[in-house]
Phi, psi and omega in degrees: 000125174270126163286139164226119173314127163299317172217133190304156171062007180284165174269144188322328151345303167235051146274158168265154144229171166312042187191161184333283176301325188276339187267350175267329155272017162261321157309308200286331185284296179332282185318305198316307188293334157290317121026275189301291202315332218203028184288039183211051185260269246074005174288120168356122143336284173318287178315313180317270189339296147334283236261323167309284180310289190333306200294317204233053201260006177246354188300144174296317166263342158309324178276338173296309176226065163349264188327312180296340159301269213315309162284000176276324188307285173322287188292351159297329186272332140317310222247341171273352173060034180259000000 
């Protein structure tokens, strides 16, 4: 598994990596925190979901594996029963 630090010196924690899980825990803080930020947004599921994936269009496996993001994502909103 290749690490890739989002910014040199973050604590390991909040490094990215190149794979599935980091990017479905980086999907679910996204969405909570627009949640939190905008909980009168009024958007469509589907526009959220967009507008989320946009959001995280620099994580090292969304640019790696679009497509394959984009169904962890869905299916992370399944399994949150969103």
């Amino acid at each position: 598994m290749r690490e890739v630090p989002a910014n040199p010196g973050q604590p390991l924690g909040e490094r990215l990596f190149n794979n599935a899980d980091s990017f479905a825990q980086a999907f679910d803080e996204a969405w909570r925190l627009h949640e939190r930020q905008q909980p009168d947004h009024g958007l469509p599921r589907e526009h959220k979901l967009a507008l989320i994936l946009e959001t995280l269009a620099e994580h090292p496996f969304r640019r790696s594996e679009p497509e394959l993001a984009a169904q962890v994502a869905s299916f992370r909103l399944r399994l949150l029963g969103l």
